[in-house]
N, C-alpha and C positions, 0 to 999 in steps of 0.2 A: 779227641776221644777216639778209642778205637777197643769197644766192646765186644768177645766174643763168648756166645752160649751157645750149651745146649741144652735141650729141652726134652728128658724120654720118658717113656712111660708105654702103656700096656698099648697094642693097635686099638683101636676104636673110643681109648680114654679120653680123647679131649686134645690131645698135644695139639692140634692142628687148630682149635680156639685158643690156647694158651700162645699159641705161636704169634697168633693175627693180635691177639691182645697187647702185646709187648711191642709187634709192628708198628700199630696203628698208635700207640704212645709213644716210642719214639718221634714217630712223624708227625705227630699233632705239635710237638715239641721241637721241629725246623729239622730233625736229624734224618740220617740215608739209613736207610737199612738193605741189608741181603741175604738171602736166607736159601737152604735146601731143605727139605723134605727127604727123608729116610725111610721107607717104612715095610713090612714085612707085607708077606705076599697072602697070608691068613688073615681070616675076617677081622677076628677079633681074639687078642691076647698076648700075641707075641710082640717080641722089642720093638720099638719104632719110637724115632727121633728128630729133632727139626735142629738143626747147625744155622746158627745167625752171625750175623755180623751187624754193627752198629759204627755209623762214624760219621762226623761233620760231611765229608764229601762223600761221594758216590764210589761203596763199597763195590768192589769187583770180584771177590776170591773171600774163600774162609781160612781159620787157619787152628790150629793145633798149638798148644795146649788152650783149652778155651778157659775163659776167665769165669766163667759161673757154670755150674751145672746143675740143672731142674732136674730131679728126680721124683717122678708122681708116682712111682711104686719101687721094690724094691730092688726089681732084676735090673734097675735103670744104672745103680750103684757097681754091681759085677760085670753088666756090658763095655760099661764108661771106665774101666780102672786104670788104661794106660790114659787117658787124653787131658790129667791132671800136670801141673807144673810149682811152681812154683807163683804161691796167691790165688792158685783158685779157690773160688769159695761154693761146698757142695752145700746144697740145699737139699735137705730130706725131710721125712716124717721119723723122730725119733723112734715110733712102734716099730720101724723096721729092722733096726740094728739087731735084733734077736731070731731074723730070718736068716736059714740056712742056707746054703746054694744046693746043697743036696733036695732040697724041697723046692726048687724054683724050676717048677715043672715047666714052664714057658722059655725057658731056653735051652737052643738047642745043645745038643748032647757033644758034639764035637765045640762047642762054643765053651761049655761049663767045661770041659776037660781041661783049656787051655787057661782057664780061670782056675780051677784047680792048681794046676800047675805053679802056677804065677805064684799065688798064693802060699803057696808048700815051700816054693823055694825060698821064698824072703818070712816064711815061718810066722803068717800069719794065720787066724783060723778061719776056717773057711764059712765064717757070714757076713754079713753087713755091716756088723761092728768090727772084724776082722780087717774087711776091704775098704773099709774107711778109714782106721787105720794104716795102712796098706797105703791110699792117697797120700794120708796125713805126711807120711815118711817123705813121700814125694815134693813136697812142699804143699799140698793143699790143706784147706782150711777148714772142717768141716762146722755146718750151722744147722743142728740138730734139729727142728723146730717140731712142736706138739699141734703136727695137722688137726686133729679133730678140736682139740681144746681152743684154737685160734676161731676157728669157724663156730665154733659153739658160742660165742660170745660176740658172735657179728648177730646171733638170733635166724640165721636162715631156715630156711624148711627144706625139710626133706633131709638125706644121708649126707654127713660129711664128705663122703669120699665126690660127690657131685659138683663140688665146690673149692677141692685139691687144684686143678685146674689155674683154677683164677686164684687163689693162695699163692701158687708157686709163681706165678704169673709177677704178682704184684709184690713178694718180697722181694725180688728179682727187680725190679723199679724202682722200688726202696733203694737197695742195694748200692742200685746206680746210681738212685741221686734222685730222680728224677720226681717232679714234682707231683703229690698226687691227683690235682684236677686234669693233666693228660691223660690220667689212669681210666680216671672214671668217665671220661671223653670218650677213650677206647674202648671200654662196657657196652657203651651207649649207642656208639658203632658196630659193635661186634653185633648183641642183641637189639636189634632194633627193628620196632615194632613187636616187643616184646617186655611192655612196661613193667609186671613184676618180676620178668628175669632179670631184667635191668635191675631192678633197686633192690632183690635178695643180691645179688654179684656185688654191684654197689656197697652193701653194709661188708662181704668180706673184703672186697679191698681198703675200706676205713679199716678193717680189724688188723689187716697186715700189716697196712703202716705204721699201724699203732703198737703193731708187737713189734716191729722192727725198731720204732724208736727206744720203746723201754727196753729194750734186751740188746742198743748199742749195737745193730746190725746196718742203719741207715747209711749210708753212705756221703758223704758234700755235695751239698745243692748243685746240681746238673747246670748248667747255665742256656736259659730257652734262645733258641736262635729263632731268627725269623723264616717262617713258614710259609711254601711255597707252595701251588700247585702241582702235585706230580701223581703220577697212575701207581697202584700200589698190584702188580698184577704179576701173573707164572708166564711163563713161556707156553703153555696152552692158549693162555687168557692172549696171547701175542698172536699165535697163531689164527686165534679166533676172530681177534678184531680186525686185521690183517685180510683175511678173507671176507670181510663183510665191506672193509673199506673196496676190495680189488673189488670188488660186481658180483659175488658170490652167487649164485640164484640155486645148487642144489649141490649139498652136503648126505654123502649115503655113510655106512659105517656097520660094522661089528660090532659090539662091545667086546674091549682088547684094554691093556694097560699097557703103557699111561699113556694112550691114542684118546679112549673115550670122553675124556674131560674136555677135549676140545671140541668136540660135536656133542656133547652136553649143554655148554656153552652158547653154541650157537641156538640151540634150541631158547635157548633165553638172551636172544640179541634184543629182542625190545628194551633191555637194561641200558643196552648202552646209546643214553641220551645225547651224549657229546657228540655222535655221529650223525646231525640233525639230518642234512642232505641223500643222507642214504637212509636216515628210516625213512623220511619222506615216500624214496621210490617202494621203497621194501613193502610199504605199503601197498604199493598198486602194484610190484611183480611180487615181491615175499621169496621170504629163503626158506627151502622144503629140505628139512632135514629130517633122513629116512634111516633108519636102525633095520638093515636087513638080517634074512636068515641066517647067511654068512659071507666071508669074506667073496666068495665068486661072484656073487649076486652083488655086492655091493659094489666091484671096479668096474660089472657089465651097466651095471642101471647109470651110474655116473657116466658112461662113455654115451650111452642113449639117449641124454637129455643133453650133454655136450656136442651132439650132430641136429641139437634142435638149435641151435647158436646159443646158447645159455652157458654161461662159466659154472663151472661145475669141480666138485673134488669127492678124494675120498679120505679118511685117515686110517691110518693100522699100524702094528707095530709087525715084530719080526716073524713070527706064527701065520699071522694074517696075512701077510707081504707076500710067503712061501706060495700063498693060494691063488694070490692076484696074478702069479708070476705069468699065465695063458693070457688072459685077458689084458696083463700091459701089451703083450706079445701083438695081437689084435690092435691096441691104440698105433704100434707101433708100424705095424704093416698097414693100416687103413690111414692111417695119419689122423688122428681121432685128437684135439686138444682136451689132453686128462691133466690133471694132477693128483700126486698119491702125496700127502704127507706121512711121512716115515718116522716115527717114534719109535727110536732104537733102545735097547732093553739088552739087558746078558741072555745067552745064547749057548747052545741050541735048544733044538726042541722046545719045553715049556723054559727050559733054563733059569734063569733069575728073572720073575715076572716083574718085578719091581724095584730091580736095582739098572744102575747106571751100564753103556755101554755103546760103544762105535763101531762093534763089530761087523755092519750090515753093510758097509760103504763097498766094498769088493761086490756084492752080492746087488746090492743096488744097480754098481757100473754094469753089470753081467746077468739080469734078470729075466727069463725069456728066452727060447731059445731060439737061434739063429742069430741073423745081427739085421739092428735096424738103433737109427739114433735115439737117443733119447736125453735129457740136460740132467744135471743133478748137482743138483744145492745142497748149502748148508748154513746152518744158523749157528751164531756162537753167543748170543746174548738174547736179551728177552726182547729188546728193541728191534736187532734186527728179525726175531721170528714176525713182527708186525710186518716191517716194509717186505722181507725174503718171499710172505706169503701171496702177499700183492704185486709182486713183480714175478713169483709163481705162473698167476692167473694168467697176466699179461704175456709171459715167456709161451703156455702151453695154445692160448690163441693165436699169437701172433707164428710162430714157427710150427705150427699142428702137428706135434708131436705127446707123447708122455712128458712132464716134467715130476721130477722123485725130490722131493724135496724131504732132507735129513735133517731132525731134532731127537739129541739124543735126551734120555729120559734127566739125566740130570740137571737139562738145561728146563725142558719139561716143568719138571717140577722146583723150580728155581722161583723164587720170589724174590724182585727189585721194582726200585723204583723210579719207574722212567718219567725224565720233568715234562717232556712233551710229546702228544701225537701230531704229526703235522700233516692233515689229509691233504696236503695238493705236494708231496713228499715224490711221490710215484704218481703219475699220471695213467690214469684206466682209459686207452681209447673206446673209438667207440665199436660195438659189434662189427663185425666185417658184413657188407651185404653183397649178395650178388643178384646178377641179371637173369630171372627166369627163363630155361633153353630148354629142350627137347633133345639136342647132343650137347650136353653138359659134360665138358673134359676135366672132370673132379681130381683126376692127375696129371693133367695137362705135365707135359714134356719142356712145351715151351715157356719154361722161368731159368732167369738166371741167379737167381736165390733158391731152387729148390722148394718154394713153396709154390702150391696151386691156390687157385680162387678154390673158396672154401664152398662146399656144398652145404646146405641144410635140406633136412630131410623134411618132407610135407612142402616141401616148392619147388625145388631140383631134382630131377629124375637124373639116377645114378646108381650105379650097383658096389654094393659093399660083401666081402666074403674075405674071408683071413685065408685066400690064397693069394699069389702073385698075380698081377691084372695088368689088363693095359690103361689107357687114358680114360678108358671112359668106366674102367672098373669092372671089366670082362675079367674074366678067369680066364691066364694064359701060361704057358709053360717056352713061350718061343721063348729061346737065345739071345737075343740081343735086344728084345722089350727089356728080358729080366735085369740084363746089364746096365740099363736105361733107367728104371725105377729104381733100384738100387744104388745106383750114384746121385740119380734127383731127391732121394731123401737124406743122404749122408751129407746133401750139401750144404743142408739146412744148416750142418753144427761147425760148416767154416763161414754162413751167412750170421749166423748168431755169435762168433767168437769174434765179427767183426764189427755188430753194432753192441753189445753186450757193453756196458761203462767198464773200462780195467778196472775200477773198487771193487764191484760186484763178483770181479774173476777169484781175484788174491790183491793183498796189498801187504805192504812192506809198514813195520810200525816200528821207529825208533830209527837210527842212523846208518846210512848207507852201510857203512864199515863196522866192524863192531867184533867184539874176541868174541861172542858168543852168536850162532844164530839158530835162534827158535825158528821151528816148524808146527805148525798143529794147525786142527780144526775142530769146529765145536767147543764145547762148554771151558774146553783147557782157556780159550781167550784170554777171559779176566786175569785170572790166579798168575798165569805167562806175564803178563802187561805189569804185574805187580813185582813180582820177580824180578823184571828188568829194572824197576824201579829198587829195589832190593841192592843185585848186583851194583848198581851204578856208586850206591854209597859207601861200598867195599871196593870201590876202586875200577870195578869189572864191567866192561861198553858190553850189550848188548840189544838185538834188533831181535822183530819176529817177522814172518813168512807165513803171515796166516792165509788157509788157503777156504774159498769160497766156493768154487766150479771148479766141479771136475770134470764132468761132460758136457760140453767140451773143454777140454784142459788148457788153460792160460801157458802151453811150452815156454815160449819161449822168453816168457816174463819171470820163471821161476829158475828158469837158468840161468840166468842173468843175475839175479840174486844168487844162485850156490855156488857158480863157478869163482866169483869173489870174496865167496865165504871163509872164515881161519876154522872156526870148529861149528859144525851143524851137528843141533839134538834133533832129535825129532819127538814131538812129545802127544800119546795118544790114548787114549782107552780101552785097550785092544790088545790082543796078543803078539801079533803077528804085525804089525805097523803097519797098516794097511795103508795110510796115506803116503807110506815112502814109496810102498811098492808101487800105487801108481806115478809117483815121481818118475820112479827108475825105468817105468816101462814106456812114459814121451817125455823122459829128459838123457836117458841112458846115466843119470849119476842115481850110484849107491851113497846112501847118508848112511854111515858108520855107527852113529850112538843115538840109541833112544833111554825116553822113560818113559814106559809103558804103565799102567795098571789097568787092570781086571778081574779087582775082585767084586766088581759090585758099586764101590763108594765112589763117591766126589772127591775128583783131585784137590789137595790141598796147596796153598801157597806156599807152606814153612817146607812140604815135603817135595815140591817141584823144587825151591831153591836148595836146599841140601843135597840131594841129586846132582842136582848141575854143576854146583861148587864143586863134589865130589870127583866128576868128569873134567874138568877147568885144571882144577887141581891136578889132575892124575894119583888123586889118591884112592880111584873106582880104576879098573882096568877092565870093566866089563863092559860089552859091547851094550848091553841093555841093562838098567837099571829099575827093576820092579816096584811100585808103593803100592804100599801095604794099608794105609791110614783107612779106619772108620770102623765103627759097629755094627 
């Protein structure tokens, strides 16, 4: 089986319960699921979508043309008009087909132009029944259905449209196949401790079923696999656990998108019961998560409680980053163990508050001004934001610097299902202690790692000031001190490139040799991984070069890969390829061809592999290849 939908409807309508409804019944049913989150940057009203995947094994990437599409109102119909093929089957509320696009005030105006267009050209007219139509030509399938009358006849209280949601939800499991006691398992899930939302939701998925079977919409019994334990969670909820697993003891923040959900999160770590050993302590130290005024106040209070020996972070996205940039500057001169989780977002200024983007990675390397080291991560899956976040903690203690740890928003907002958390995965040592002095050399000269014994402040007397100092943290301007501190802290990122595991730097996936070689980092991962599996059955070897660390940068590992490389993509989120550039600038090779996208959406697997074929082929002669894919 290998299911994909989408799921749109108004922002604040429910999609994101209809989303976990269909989740949570797959998986009650032994099946993997994958899923992103789409959503508009307004409260409530404009498009927003959830893109899933379904399949016996562990979904990696979405793809295009998706095989069902939920439509919970009607602008969901004129968003969605290219991502039809041939078998999808659109699900709607027949009241809609007599909406205009001229009236569909909720979308925006350069969006309905191109919808226009579309429409005009191939001479349909411009409504719902029009672009259903319009589908139809496409090969889709359209499945009218009478929302209100269905739901009227399950008996629920209150307005039909409250209940569209879980309609769409469960003719869509019909559809599948899927049997309806995982339906109403996932109800029971979704609303829980919520007995009569439970059993109104309940009677309309009995009604769906039942109109799907009489009106021959059902689908052939799905076949139940056995079912496993596995965490049904976002790459926030990754990032979340991940820090509570590492020793987390104080969480500061803004509210930023889509940084906030993960300090949200923590604010409700007594949920997560599986972590028995750390609620334990949590108990007697506790994680203090603080929602400051704004983003300055939140990277100084984190570095404050981080000089009290306490592991400590902060999260922000690109806005917020901008403000932190003095205060990393500070971690980075005082030697201060921070961590900033980066929740990259489209860009600049307010830019795309809530769509996908990697643009930050440049700006990450180069934050702050002058130079002073700092490490910087990156997560490509929801799995590794768990462990990336816990070896965060451990990176920014053990080498007392900044650590920038990059998740970009689409990974963020990624829902998968990981089989296992393994807390003795990453080892948390233990706090560093030192020996109470009176000349405490907090910068001590003498390390051949570049790291000093660590001060904590209320027991070591030491002076801290974000000027140049000497050993004991004097404020100095001599010559050959500054020479001296300045290479004992850069030396930290040739101490850490040497105990660092090479997985954690970059790792090579798929065969040495190969006509094709992927590059990327972040969310691209999966969809790449799939691709190559794609290529392989067309005849075409291909490897990837996924990259992990970049400060400090794995040189001499990634050259070693390109210099034996036949053709390198380089494939990224961004305009400007930011991950080549820093290739190019500590390997000196230029990669020739990318596929870039930046508009926003989630890369897809059909449109990375089209691409690549395209470049393979040499039937693309452009150096860079744009996608375009999403709503």
């Amino acid at each position: 089986m290998d299911l994909n939908v989408a799921i749109g409807g108004p922002q604040g309508g429910g999609i994101d319960t209809s989303s976990n409804m269909i989740n949570r019944a797959f998986a009650e049913a032994g099946y993997n699921v994958f899923g992103v989150r789409e959503y508009h940057s307004n409260i409530k009203g404009r498009h927003s979508y959830n893109h899933l995947r379904v399949k016996e094994d562990r979904p990696r990437s979405l793809k295009y043309p998706v095989d069902i599409i939920v439509a919970l109102d009607a602008d969901t119909i004129f968003e969605h008009l290219e991502d039809v093929g041939p078998g999808t089957k659109i699900i709607y509320d027949r009241s809609f087909e007599s909406s205009d696009l001229a009236q569909a005030r909720m979308i925006m105006r350069d969006t309905a132009r191109r919808i226009k267009e579309t429409l005009d050209a191939a001479k349909f007219p411009n409504t719902v029944k029009g672009a259903v139509d319009y589908m139809k030509s496409r090969g889709g399938i359209p499945m009218p259905i009478p929302f209100n009358d269905v739901v009227a006849s399950a008996n629920a209280e209150g307005p039909a449209a409250r209940y569209f949601n879980t309609l769409g939800s469960a003719v869509t499991l019909s559809i599948a196949g899927l049997d309806q006691k995982f339906t109403v398992e996932a109800i029971k899930q979704v609303f829980s401790n919520k007995e009569k939302v439970v059993a109104e939701n309940v009677r309309v998925v009995e009604a769906a079923y039942r109109y799907a079977n009489e009106n021959g919409l059902a689908g052939k019994p799905l076949k139940t696999l056995q079912k496993k334990q596995r965490f049904l969670i976002t790459g926030n909820d990754g990032s979340a656990i991940g820090k509570l697993m590492g020793g987390l003891r104080l969480q500061t923040y803004y509210p930023i998108t889509p940084a906030s959900d993960e300090s949200t999160i923590l604010e409700e770590h007594e949920e997560y019961s599986f972590v028995e050993a750390e609620k334990n302590r949590l108990k007697r130290g506790g994680v203090v998560v603080v929602q400051t005024e704004d983003e300055i106040s939140a990277v100084t209070m984190a570095q404050g409680a981080a000089l009290t020996g306490a592991r400590t972070s902060t999260a922000t996205s690109g806005p917020g980053f901008s403000l932190m940039a003095e205060g990393i500057g500070f971690a980075g001169m005082d030697e201060v163990p921070l961590v900033v989780t980066l929740y990259q977002r489209g860009g600049p200024s307010t830019g795309l508050p809530t769509r996908n983007g990697q643009s930050d990675l440049l700006f990450a390397l180069n934050t702050g001004h002058g130079e002073f080291p700092r490490i910087v991560i990156s997560s490509g899956d929801v799995e590794e934001c768990i462990y990336d976040a816990m070896k965060a903690l451990n990176y920014a203690q053990r080498y007392q610097l900044p650590v920038l740890h990059l998740i970009d928003k689409n990974l963020a907002n990624s829902t998968d299902m990981v089989p296992d958390i393994d807390l003795k995965r990453v080892q948390v040592p233990q706090t560093l202690k030192t020996v109470p002095s009176q000349d405490f050399h907090r910068y001590s000269l003498k390390t051949e790692t570049g790291i000093s014994e660590m001060g904590i402040l209320g027991k070591d007397i030491f002076w801290m000031t974000g000027d140049e100092h000497d050993e004991l943290g004097h404020v100095t301007e001599d010559t050959e001190m500054r020479d001296s501190q300045m290479r004992k802290r850069f030396k930290k990122l040739e101490t850490a490139l040497q105990e660092i595991p090479a997985n954690d730097q970059a790792v090579l996936y798929g065969p040495d040799k190969a006509d094709i070689t992927f590059v990327t980092w972040g969310s691209q991962k999966g969809p790449i991984l799939d691709v190559m599996e794609d290529l392989k059955q067309e005849g075409i070897s291909a490897n990837l070069l996924y990259l992990k660390m970049f400060m400090p940068f794995p040189s001499e590992f990634v050259k070693k890969v390109l210099e034996k490389a036949k053709l390198v993509i380089d494939v990224e989120s961004n305009m400007l390829a930011q991950a080549a550039m820093v290739i190019k600038l500590n390997t000196g090779i230029s990669i020739e061809k990318s596929i870039l996208k930046y508009n926003g959406r989630h890369m897809t697997e059909d449109e990375i592999l089209k691409a690549a074929k395209d470049i393979y082929s040499g039937k693309s002669k452009n150096e860079i290849e744009v996608l375009q894919n999403g709503a």
